[in-house]
Backbone as a chain_set.jsonl record, in Angstrom:
{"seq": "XXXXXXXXXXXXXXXXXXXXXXXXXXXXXXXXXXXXXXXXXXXXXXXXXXXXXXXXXXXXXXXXXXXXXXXXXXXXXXXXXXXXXX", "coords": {"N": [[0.949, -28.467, 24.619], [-0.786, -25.281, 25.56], [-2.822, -23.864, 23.978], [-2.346, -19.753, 22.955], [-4.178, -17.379, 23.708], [-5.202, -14.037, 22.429], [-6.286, -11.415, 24.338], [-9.159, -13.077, 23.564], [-9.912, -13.346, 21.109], [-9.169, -14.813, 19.441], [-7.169, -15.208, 18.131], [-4.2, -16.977, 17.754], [-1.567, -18.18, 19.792], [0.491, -20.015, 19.804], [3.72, -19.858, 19.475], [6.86, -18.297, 19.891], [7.383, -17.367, 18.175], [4.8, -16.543, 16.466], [3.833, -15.12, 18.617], [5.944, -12.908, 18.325], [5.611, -12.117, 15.402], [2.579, -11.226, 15.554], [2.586, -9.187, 17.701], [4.089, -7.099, 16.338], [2.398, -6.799, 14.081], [0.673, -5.291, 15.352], [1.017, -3.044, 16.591], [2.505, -2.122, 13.95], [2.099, 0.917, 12.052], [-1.298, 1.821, 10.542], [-0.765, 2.586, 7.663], [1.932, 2.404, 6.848], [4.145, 2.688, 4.426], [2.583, 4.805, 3.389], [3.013, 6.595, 5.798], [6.067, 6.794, 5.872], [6.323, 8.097, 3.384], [5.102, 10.618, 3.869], [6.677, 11.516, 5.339], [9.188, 11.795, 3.868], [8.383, 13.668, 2.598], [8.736, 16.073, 4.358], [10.911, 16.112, 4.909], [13.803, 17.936, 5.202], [16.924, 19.492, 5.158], [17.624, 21.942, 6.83], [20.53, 23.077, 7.737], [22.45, 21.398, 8.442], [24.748, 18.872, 7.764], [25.359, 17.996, 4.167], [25.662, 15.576, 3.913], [24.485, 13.624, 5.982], [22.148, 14.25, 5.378], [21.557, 13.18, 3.228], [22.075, 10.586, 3.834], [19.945, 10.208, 5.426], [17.573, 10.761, 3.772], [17.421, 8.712, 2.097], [16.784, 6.62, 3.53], [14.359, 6.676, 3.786], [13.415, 7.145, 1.577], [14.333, 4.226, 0.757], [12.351, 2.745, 2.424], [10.267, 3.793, 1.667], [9.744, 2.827, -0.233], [10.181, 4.161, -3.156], [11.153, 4.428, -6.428], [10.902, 5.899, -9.052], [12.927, 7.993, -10.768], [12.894, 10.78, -11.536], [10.882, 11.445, -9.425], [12.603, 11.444, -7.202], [14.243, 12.727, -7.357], [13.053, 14.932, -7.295], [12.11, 15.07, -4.731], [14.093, 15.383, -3.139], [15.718, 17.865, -3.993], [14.427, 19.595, -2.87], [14.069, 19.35, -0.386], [16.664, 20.906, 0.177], [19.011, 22.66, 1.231], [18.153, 26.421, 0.604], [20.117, 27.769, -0.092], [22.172, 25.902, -1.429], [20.51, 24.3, -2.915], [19.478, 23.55, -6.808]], "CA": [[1.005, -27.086, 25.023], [-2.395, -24.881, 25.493], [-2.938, -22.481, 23.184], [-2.859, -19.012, 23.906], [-5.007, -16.403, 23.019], [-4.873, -12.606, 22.848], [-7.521, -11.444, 24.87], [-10.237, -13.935, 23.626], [-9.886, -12.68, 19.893], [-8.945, -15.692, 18.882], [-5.522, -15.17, 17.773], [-3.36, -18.018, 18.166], [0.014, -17.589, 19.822], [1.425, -20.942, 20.066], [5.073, -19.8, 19.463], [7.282, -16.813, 20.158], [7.811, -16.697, 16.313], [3.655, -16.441, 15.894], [3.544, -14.128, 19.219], [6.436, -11.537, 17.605], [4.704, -11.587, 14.341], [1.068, -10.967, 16.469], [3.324, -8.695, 18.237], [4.938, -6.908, 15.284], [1.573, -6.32, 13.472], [-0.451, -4.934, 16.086], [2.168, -1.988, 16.591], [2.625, -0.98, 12.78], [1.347, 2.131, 11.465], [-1.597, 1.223, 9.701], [-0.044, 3.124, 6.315], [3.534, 2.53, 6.857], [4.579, 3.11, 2.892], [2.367, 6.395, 3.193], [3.872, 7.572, 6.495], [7.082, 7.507, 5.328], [6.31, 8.883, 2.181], [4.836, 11.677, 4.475], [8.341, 11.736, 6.247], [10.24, 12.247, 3.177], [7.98, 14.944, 2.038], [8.74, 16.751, 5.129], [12.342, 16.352, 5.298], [14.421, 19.3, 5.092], [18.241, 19.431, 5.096], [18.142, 22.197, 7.754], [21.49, 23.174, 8.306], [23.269, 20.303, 8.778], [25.939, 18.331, 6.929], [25.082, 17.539, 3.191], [25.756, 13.776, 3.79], [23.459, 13.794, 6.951], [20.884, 15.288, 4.687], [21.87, 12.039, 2.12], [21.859, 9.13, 4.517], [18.259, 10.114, 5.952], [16.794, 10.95, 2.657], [18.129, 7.226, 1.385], [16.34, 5.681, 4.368], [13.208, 6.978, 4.094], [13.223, 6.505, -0.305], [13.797, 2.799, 0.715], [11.165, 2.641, 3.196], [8.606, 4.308, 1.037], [9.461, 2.177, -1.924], [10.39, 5.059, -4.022], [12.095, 3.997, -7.62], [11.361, 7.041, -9.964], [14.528, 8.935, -10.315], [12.304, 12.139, -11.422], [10.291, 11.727, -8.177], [13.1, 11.414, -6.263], [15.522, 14.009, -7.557], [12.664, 16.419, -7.133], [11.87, 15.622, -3.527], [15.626, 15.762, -2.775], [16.209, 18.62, -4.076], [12.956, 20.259, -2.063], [14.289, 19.102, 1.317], [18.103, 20.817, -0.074], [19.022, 24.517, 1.822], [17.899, 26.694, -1.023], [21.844, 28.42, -0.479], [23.016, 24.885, -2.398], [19.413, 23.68, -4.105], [20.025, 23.937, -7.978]], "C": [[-0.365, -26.454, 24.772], [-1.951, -23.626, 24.908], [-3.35, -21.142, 23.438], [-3.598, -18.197, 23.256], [-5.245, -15.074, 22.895], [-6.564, -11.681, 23.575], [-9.344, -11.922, 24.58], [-10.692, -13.9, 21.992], [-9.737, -14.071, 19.123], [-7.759, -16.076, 17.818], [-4.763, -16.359, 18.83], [-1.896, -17.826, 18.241], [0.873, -18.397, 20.609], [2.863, -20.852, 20.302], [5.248, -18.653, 20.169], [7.235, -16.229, 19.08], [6.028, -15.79, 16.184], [3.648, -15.118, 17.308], [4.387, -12.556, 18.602], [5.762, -11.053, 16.452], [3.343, -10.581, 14.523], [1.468, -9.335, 16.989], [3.35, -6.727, 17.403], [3.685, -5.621, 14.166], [0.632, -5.322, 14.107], [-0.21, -3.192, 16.096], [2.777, -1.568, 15.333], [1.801, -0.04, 12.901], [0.193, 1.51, 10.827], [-1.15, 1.496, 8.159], [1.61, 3.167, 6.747], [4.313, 3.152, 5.769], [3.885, 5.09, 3.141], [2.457, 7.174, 4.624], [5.242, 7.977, 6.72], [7.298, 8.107, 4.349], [5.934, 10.365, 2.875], [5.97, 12.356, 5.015], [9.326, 12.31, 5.34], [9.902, 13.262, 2.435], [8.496, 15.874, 2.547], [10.269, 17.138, 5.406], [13.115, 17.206, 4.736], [16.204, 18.778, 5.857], [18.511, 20.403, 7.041], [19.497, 22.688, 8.604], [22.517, 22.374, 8.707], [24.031, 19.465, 7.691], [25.246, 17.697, 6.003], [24.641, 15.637, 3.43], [24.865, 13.117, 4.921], [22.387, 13.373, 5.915], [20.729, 13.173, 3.81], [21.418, 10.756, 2.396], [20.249, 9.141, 5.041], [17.058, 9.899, 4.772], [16.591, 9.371, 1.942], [17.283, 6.171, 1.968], [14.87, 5.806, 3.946], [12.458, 6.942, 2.599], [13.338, 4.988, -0.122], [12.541, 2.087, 1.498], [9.955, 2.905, 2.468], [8.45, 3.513, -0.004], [9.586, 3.036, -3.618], [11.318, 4.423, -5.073], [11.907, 5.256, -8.715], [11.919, 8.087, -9.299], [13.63, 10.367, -10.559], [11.72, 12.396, -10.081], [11.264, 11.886, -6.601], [14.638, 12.538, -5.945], [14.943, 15.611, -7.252], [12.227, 15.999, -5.27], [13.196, 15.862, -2.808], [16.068, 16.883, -2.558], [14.723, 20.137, -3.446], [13.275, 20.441, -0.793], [15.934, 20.088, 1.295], [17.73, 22.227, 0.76], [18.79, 25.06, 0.609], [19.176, 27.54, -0.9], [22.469, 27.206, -1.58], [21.989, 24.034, -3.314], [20.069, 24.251, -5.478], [18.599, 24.312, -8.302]], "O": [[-1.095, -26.941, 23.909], [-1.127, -22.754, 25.185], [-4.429, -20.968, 24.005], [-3.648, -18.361, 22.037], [-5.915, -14.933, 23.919], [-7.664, -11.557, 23.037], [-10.363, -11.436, 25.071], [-11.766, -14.406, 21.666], [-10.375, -14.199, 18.078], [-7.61, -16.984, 17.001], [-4.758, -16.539, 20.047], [-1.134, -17.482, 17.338], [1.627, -18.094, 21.533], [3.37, -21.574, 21.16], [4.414, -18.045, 20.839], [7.101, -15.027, 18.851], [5.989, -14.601, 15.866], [3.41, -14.004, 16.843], [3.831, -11.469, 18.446], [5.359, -9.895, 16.349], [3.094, -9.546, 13.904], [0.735, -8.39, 16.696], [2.863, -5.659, 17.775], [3.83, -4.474, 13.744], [-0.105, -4.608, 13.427], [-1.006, -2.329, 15.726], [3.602, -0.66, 15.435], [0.866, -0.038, 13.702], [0.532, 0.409, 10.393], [-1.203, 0.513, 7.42], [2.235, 4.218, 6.885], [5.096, 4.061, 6.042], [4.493, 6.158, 3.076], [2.013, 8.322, 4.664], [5.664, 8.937, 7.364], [8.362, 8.712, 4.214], [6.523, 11.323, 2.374], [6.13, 13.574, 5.102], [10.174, 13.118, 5.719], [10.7, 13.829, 1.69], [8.893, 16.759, 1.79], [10.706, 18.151, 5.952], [13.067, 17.19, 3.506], [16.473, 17.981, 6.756], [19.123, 19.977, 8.02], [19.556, 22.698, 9.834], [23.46, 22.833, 9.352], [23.588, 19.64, 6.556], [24.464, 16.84, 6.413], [23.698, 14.889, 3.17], [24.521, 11.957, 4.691], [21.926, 12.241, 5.766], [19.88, 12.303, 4.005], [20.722, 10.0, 1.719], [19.517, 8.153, 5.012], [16.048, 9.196, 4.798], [15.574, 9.066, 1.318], [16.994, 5.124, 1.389], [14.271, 4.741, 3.794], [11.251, 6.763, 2.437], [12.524, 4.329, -0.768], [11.945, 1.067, 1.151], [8.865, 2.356, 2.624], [7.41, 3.381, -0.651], [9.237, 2.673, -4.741], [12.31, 3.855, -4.615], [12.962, 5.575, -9.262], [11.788, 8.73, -8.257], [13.719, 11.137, -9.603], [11.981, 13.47, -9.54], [10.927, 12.232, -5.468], [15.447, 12.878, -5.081], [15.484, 16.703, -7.082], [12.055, 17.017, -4.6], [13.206, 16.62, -1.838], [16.643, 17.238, -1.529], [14.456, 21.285, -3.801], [12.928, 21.403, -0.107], [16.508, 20.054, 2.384], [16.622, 22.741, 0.915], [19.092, 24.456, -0.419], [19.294, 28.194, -1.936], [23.193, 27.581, -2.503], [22.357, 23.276, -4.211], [20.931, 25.13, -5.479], [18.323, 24.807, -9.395]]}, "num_chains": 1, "name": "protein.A"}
């Protein structure tokens, strides 16, 4: 099989596995960790159903890599309606 090449770069994209990867990388963010950390700065409850608010917030703390509970109880409660923030 002839090896292919991404426009002359010299990237090798023998497979499909090595082209999705090729693929995959090209098309990240270059800061992925710090544009969802940007995302969960920004996120706001908004009016909408507590548990909404819960499941997005959840996604975007595992995405960023977030593990301190202080850091994460205070951006939580940042994004909360301030009618039910504590």
């Amino acid at each position: 099989m002839a090896a292919h090449t991404v426009l002359g770069q010299g990237i090798h994209l023998g497979t499909m596995e090595n082209f999705l990867a090729a693929l995959d990388s090209a098309f990240q963010p270059f800061d992925m960790e710090g544009d969802v950390l940007q995302q969960l700065h920004a996120l706001k409850q908004l009016s909408r159903p507590v548990d909404e608010y819960v499941s997005e917030f959840r996604v975007f703390a595992t995405r960023a890599g977030l593990t301190d509970v202080s850091q994460l109880t205070h951006l939580f409660r940042q994004g909360l309606d301030s009618d039910i923030a504590i």
